[in-house]
C-alpha positions as CSV (number, residue, x, y, z in Angstrom):
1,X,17.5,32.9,1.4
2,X,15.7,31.0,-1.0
3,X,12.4,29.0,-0.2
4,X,12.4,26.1,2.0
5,X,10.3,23.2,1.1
6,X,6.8,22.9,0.5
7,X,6.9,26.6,-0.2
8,X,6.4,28.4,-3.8
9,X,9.4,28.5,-6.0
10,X,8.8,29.4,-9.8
11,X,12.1,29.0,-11.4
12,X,13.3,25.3,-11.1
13,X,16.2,25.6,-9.6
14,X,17.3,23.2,-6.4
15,X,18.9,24.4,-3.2
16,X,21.4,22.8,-0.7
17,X,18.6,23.0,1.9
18,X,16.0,21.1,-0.6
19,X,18.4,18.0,-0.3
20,X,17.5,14.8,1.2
21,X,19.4,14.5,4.0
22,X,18.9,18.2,4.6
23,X,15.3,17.6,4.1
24,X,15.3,15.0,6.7
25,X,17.4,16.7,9.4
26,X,14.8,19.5,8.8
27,X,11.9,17.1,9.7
28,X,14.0,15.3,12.6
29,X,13.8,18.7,14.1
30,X,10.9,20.4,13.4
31,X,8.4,16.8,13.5
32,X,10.4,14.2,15.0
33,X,7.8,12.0,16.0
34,X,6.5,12.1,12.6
35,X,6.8,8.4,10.8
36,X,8.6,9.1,8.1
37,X,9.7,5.0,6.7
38,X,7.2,2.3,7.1
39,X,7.9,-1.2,5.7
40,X,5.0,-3.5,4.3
41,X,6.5,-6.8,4.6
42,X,8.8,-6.4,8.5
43,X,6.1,-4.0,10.2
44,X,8.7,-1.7,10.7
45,X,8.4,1.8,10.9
46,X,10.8,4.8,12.0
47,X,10.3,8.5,12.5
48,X,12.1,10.9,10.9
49,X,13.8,11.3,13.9
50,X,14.7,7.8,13.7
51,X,15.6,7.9,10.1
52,X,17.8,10.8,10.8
53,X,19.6,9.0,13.8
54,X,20.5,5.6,11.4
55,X,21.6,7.9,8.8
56,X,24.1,10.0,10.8
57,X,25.8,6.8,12.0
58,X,25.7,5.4,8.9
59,X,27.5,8.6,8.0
60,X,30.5,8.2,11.0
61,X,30.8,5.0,9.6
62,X,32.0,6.3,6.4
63,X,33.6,9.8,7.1
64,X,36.8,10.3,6.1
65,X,37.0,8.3,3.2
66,X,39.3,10.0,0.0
67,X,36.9,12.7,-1.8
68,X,35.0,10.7,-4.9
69,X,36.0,6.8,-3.2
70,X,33.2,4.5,-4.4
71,X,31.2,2.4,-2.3
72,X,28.6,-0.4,-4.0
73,X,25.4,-0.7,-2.4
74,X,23.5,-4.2,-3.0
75,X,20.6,-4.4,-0.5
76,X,17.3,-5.5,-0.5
77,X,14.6,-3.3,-0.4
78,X,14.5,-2.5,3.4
79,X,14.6,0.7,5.9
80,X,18.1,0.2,6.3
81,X,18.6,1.0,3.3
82,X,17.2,4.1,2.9
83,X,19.4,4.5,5.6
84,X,22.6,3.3,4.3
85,X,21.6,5.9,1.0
86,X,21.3,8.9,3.2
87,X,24.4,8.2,5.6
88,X,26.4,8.1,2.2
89,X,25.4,11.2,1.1
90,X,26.2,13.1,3.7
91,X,30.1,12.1,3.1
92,X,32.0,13.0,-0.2
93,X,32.1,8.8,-0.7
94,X,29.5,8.3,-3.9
95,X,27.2,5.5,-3.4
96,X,26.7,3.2,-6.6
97,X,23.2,1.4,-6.1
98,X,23.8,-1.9,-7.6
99,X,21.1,-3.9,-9.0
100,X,20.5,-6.9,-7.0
101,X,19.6,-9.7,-9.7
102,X,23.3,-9.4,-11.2
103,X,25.7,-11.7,-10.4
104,X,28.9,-13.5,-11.7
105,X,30.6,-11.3,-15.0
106,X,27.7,-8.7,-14.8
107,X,28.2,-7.5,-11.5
108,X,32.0,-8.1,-11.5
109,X,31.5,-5.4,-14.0
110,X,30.2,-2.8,-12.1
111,X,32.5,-3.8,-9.2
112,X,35.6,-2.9,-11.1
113,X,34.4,-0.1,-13.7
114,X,33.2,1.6,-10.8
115,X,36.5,1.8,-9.1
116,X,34.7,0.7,-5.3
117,X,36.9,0.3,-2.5
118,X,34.0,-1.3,-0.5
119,X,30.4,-2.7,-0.7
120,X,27.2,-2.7,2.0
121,X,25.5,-6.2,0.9
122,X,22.8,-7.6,2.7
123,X,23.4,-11.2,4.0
124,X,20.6,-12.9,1.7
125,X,22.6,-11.3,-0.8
126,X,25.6,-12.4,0.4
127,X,26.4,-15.6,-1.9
128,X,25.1,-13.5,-5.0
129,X,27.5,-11.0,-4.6
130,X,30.4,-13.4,-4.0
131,X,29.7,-14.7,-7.8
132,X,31.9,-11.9,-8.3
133,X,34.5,-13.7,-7.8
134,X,37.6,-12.5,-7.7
135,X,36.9,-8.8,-8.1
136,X,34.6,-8.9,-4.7
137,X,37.4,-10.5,-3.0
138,X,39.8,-8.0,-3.7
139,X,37.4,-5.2,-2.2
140,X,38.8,-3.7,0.8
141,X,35.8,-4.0,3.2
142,X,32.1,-5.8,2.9
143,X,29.9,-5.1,5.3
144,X,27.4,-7.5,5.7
145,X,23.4,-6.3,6.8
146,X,21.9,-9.1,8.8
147,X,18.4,-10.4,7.5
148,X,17.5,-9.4,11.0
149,X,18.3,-5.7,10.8
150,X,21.9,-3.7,10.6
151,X,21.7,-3.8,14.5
152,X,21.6,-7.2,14.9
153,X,23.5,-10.5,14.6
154,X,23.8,-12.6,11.3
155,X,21.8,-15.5,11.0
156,X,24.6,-17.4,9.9
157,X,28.1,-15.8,10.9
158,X,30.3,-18.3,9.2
159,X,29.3,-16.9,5.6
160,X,31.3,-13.9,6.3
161,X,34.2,-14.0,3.9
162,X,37.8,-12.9,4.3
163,X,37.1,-8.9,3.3
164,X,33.5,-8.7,5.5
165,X,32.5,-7.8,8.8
166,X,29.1,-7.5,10.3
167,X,27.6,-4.0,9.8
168,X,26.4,-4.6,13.7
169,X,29.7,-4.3,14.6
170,X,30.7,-1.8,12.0
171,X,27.9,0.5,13.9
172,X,28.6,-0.2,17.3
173,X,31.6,2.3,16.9
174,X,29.9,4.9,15.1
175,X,28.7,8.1,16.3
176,X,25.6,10.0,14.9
177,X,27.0,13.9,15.2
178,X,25.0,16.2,13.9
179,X,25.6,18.2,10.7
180,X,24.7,21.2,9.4
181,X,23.4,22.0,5.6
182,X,26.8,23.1,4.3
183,X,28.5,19.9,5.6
184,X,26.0,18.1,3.7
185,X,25.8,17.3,-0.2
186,X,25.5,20.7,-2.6
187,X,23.0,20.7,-5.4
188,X,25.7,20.0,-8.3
189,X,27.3,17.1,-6.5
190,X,26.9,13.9,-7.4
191,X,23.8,12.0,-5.5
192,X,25.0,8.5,-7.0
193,X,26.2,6.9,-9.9
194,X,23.6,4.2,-11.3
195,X,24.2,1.9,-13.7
196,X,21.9,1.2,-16.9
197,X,22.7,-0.6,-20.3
198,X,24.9,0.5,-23.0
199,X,23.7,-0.8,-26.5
200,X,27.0,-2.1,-28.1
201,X,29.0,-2.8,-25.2
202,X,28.6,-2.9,-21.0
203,X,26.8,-1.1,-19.1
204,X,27.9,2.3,-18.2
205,X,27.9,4.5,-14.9
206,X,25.7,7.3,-14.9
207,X,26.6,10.1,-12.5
208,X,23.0,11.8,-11.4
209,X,23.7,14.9,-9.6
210,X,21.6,16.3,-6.8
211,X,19.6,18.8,-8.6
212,X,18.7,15.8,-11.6
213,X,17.5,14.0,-9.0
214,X,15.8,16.7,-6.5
215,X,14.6,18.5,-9.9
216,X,11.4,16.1,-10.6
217,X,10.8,16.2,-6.6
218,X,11.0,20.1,-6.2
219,X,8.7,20.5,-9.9
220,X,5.8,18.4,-8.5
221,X,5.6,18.9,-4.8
222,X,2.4,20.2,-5.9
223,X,0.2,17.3,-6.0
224,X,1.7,15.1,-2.8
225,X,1.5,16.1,0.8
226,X,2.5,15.6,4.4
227,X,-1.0,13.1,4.6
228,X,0.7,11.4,1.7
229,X,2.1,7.8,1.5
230,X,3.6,6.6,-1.4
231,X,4.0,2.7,-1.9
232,X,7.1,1.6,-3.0
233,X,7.3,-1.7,-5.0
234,X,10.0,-0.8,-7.1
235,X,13.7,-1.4,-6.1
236,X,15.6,1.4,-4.3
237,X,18.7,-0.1,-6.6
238,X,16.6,1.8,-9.6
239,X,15.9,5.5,-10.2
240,X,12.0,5.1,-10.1
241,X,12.0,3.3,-6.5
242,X,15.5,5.5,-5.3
243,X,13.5,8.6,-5.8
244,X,10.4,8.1,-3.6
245,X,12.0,8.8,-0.1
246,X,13.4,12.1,-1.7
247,X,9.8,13.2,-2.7
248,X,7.6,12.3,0.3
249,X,10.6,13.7,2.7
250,X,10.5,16.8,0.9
251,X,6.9,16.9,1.9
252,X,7.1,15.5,5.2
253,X,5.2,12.1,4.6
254,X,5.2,8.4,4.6
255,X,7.2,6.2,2.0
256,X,6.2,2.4,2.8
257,X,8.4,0.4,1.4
258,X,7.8,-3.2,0.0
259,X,10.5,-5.9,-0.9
260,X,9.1,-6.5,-4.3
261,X,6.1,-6.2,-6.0
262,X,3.2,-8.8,-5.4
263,X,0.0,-9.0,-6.8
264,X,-1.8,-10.6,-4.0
265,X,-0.5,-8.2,-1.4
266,X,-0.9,-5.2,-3.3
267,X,-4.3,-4.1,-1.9
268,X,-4.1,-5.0,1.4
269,X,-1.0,-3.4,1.7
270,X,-2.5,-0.3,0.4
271,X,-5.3,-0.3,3.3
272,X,-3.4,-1.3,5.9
273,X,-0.4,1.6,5.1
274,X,-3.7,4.0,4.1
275,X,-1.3,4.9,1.0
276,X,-2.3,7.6,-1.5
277,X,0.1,7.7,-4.2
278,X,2.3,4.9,-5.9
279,X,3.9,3.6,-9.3
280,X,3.1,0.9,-12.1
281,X,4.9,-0.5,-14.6
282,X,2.4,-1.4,-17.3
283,X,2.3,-5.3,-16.4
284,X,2.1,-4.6,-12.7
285,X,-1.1,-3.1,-13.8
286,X,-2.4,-5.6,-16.1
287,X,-1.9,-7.7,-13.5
288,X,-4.2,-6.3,-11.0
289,X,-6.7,-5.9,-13.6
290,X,-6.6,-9.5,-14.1
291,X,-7.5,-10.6,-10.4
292,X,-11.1,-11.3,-9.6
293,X,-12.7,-8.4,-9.7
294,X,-14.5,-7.6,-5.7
295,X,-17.4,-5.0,-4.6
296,X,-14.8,-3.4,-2.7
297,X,-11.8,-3.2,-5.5
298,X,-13.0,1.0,-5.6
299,X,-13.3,1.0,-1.4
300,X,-9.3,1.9,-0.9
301,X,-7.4,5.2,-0.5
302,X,-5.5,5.0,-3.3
303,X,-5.2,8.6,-5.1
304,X,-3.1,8.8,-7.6
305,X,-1.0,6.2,-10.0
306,X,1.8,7.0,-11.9
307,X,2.1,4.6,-14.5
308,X,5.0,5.0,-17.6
309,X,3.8,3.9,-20.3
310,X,0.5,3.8,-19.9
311,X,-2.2,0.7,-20.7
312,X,-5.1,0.8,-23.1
313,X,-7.3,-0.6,-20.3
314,X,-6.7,2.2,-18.4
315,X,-10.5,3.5,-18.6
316,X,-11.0,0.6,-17.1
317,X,-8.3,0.3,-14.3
318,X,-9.1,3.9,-13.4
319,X,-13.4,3.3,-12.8
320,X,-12.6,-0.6,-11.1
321,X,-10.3,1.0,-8.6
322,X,-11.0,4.6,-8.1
323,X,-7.7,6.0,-8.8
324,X,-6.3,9.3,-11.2
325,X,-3.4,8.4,-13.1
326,X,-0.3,10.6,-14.3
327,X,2.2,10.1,-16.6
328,X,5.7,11.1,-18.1
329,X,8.6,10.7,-20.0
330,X,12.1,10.2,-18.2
331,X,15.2,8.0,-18.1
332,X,18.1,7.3,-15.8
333,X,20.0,10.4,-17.4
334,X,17.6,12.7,-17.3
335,X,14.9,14.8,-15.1
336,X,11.8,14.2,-16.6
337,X,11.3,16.4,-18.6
338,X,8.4,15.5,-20.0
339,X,5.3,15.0,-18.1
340,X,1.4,15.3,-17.7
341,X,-0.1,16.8,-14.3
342,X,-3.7,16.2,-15.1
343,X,-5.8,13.3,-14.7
344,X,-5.2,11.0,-17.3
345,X,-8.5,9.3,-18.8
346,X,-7.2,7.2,-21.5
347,X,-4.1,6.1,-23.2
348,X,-4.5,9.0,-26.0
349,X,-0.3,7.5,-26.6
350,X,1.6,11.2,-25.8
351,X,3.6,11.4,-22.3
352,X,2.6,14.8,-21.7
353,X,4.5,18.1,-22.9
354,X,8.0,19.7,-22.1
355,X,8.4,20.7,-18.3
356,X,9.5,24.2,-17.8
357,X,13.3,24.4,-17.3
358,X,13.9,21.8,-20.5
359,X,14.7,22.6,-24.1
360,X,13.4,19.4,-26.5
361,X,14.0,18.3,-29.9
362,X,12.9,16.4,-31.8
363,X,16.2,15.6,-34.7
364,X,17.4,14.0,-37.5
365,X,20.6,12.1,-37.5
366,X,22.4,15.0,-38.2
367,X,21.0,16.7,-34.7
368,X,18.6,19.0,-37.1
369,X,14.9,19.6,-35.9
370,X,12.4,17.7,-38.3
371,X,8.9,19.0,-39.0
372,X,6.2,18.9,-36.4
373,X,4.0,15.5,-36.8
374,X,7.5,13.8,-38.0
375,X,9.9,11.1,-36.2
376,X,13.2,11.8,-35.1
377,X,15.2,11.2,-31.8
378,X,14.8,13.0,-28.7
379,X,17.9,15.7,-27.7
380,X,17.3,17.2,-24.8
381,X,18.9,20.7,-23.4
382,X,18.9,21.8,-19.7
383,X,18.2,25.6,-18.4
384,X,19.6,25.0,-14.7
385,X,23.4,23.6,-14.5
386,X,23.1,19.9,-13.1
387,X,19.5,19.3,-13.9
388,X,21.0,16.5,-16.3
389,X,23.5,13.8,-15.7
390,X,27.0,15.0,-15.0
391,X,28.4,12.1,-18.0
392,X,29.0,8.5,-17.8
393,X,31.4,7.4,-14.9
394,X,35.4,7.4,-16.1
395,X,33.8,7.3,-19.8
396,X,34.6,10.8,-21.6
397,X,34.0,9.2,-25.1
398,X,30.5,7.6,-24.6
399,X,29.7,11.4,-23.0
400,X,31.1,13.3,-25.8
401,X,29.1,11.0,-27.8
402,X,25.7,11.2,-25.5
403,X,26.6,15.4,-25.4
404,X,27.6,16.0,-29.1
405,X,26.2,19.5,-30.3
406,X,25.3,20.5,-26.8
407,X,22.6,18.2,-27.1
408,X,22.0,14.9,-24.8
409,X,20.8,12.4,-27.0
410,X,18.5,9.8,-25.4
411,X,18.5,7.5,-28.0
412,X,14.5,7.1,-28.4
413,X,12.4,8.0,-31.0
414,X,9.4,10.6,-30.7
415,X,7.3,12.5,-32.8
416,X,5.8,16.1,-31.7
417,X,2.2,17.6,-32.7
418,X,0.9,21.0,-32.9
419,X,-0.1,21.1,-29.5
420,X,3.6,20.5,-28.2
421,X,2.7,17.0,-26.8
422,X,5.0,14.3,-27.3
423,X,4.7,11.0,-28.1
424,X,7.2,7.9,-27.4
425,X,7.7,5.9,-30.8
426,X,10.5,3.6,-30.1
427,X,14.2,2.9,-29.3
428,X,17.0,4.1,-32.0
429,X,19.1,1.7,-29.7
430,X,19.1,-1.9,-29.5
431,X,18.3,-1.8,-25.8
432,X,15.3,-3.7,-24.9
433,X,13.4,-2.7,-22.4
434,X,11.6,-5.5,-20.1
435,X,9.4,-5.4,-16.5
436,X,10.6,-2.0,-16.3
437,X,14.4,-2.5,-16.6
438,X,16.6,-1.6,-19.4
439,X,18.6,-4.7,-20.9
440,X,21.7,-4.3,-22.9
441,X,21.2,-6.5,-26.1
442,X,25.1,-7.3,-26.1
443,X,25.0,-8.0,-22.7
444,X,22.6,-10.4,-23.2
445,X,24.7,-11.9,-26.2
446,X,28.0,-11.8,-24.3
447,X,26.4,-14.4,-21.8
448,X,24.5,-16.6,-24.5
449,X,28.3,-17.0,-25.8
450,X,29.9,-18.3,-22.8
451,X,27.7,-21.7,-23.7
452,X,30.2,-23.9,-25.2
453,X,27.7,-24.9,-27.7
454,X,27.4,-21.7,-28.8
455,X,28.8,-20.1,-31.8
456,X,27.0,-16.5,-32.3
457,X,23.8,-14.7,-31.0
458,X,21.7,-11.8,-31.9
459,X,19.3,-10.5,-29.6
460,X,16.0,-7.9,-30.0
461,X,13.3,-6.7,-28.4
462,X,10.1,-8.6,-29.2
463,X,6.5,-7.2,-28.2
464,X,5.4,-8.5,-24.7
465,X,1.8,-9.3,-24.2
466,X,1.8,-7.2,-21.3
467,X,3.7,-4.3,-22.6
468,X,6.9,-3.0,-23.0
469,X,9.4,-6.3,-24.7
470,X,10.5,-9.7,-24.6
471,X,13.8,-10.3,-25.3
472,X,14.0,-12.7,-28.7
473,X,17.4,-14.6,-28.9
474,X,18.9,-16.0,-32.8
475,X,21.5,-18.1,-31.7
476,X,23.9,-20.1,-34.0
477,X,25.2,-23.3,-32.6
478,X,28.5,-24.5,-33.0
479,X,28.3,-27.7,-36.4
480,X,27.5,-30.5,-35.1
481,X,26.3,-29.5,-31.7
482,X,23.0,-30.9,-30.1
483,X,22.0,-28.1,-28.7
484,X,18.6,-27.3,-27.7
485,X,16.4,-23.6,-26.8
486,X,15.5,-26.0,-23.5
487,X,19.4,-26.5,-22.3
488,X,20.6,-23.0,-23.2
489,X,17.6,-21.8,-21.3
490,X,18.4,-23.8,-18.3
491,X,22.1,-22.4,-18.8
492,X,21.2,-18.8,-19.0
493,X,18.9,-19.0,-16.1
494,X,22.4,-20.3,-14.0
495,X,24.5,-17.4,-15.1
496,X,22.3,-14.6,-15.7
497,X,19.2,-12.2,-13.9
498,X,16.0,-13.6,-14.5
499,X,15.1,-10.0,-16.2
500,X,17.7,-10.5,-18.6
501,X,17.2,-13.9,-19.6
502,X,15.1,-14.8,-22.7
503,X,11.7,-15.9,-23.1
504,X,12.0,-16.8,-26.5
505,X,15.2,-18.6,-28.3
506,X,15.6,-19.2,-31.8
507,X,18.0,-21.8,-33.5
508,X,19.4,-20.9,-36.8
509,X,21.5,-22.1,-39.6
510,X,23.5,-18.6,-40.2
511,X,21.9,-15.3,-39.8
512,X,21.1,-11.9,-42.2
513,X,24.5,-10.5,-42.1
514,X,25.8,-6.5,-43.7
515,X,28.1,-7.0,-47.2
516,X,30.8,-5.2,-46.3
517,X,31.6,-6.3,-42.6
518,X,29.5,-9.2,-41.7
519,X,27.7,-7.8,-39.0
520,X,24.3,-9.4,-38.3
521,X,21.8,-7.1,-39.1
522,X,19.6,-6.3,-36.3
523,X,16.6,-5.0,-38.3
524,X,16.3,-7.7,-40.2
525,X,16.3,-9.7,-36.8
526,X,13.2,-7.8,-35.7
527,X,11.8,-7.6,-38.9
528,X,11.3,-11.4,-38.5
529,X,10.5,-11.8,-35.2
530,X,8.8,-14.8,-33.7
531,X,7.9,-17.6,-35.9
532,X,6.7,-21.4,-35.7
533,X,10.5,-22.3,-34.6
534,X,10.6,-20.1,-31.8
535,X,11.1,-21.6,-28.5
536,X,8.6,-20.1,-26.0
537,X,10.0,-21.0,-22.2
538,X,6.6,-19.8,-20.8
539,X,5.2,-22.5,-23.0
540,X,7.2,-25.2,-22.1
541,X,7.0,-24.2,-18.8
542,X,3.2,-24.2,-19.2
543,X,3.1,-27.8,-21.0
544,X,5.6,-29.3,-18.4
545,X,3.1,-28.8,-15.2
């Protein structure tokens, strides 16, 4: 019998018992009364006896569904989802978490790559999801969560389309039986399959297994507790925010969830939840910083910040606010496998050192180790089966690609010192990476191009002024055409997510293109960067108030 949770376990390896619905049946038993789900914005809260109740219905609802049949998830932040997430994986039906700001082509995307038979949407969602035209009207079923609560009425029952029905009377047949641990997930099935951008083409379906997910939970249940509650800002659609109910149910405590990050609530939400743990993004940070500062901004019971990557202010964000900060190094395919557990003081730019359990290194383009102090990209090797991503979703080239030489390739650059701490250079990609979400540059240009004024567009990454990038567009317009940054702004903002859509747009007579093939060249497109003819939208926005 290996150890159950919260106990000692040296050799990083994940159990069936150590899953989370497991995890929660375990509390549902043993602490039922114990609030497990607390939301910041509804005043909701359920006990893990409560959680484990929505979750087995949630389950009925969905038993008996063909092994591997694919059902999208596009919810708000909200305690039915969390119960929605664990219902699914009890069942052999995989759960694709789909992020909630795409709409029309982008989310038709996911839709059909995916292969789902059936989506959960939440009814403010409801009109987004139906950009998707004619692939969401060829799902099978769409059940639709009310505003209200999955138990309740819809505000509005005439927006049900043809395919949906109202998840209240979905549940009203369901039956919460019990299961046991081996009817439940095992640790090298798949948890879900998220989707994150490709660099030359869509985005692609990554297939995180239970023990890639569970691995990062299991590692540090060291430093959180059953006193513990973690604030969740982030989006449970996204592997940051989908992986704090896992950790603080492992622990038995509290995981308050929040609809979206706001500034002004931040605190207060804090206090009132008496949280102890959370995450930034950098700019979620900066942003805090830049409130008025109060005699009391130190008074809270905040403990610990994890914040990727981390801010040069942090000396100060740490002394203003009273908080230790840790920090790490992971992505959507991996298990974070690099991290730091002590109190970080200052941005001294590393992410912390290998975790045990993880081969690293740091390579060439021909996959060969370069010298210590040098650049290369990150390959990463696993010790324990599943503690990576099982491949990309129906895509066996782009995982023989990701996999070549036994090696995953992440794709960003690092350089290693004599200590063995690593340190995040940049992307060998031409992702873009903005308010914490990764954004496919071709994506970006598909969407530019479905402006009829358009002719061709390059898009980079551009340095943010609060971290991480802006996303820089060169865009050729059709001869002739009267096209302005303003309009295909205005357009974008129509057919795009607001994270993907750029800040700054550039209008150019041709662009720096390869000899041999015509390609534009990217690096010359960065090289260049922003310049006097670069439309800002934050400026015009600015100048037009």
């Amino acid at each position: 019998m290996r150890p159950s949770p919260g106990t000692e376990q040296e050799d990083g390896m994940v159990d069936r018992d150590q899953l989370f619905p497991q995890v929660v049946a375990r509390w549902a038993r043993e602490a039922p009364e114990r609030v497990f789900l607390q939301h910041a914005d509804t005043g909701e809260s359920w006990t893990y006896a409560r959680t484990n109740q929505e979750g087995l219905v949630w389950a009925d609802v969905f038993d008996g569904r063909a092994p591997d049949s694919v059902v999208v998830t596009f919810l708000p932040n909200s305690l039915d989802y969390v119960a929605v997430a664990l219902g699914l994986a009890w069942v052999p039906t995989i759960e694709v978490p789909a992020n909630t700001n795409l709409k029309g082509d982008l989310l038709a995307h996911v839709i059909r790559d995916s292969g789902a038979t059936e989506m959960v949407v939440g009814e403010e969602l409801l009109e987004r999801a139906s950009s998707a035209g004619e692939v969401f009207a060829a799902l099978e079923r769409v059940i639709v969560v009310p505003r209200a609560g999955a138990r309740e009425v819809l505000a509005d029952p005439s927006v049900l389309p043809a395919n949906g029905v109202g998840s209240r009377e979905v549940l009203a047949s369901a039956v919460a039986r019990e299961r046991s641990d081996e009817e439940g997930p095992g640790p090298y099935d798949l948890a879900f399959i998220l989707y994150t951008s490709g660099t030359t083409g869509p985005s692609k379906g990554v297939m995180c297994t239970w023990t890639q997910t569970m691995g990062p939970v299991v590692a540090g249940r060291a430093h959180v507790g059953p006193d513990d509650a973690d604030y969740v800002p982030l989006p449970l659609f996204h592997i940051g925010g989908r992986a704090k109910p896992y950790r603080m149910a492992f622990v038995g405590g509290r995981c308050v969830v929040k609809h979206s990050f706001k500034t002004r609530d931040f605190w207060s939400d804090v206090r009132a939840y008496a949280c102890t743990v959370t995450q930034l993004m950098p700019q979620m940070a900066r942003w805090l910083l830049a409130q008025e500062p109060r005699d009391d901004d130190a008074d809270n019971p905040l403990d610990i910040v994890m914040m990727v990557p981390l801010i040069d202010e942090l000396p100060e964000f740490r002394e203003r606010f009273g908080v230790r900060i840790r920090t790490g190094y992971n992505m959507t395919e991996t298990s974070g496998p690099i991290g730091r557990s002590d109190d970080v003081l200052t941005n001294e730019g590393h992410s912390g050192s290998c975790r045990p359990g993880f081969q690293l290194r740091i390579a060439d383009d021909d996959d060969r180790p370069v010298p210590v102090g040098e650049v290369g990209e990150l390959l990463i090797r696993a010790d324990e089966p599943g503690a990576l991503m099982a491949g990309y979703w129906r895509n066996p080239e782009k995982t023989v690609e990701a996999w070549r030489n036994l090696w995953f390739h992440t794709g960003d650059l690092f350089r290693v010192d004599e200590q063995g701490r690593y340190y995040y250079v940049d992307r060998k990609k031409d992702s873009i990476r903005r308010r914490g979400e990764n954004i496919s540059s071709a994506e970006v240009e598909q969407q530019i191009l479905t402006h009829p004024d358009v002719l061709e567009a390059g898009v980079v990454a551009t340095p943010s002024p609060e971290g991480e990038d802006e996303v820089l567009a060169f865009v050729l317009p059709h001869a002739g055409s009267d096209l302005t940054a303003g309009a295909l702004h205005a357009h974008l903002m129509e057919v795009m997510p607001r994270f993907m859509v750029p800040r700054f747009i550039e209008l150019v007579d041709d662009f720096p293109r390869t000899e041999a093939t015509l390609r534009i060249q990217k690096a010359e497109l960065r090289k260049k960067g922003r310049g006097d003819a670069t439309w800002d939208a934050l400026a015009d926005e600015t100048s037009r108030r």
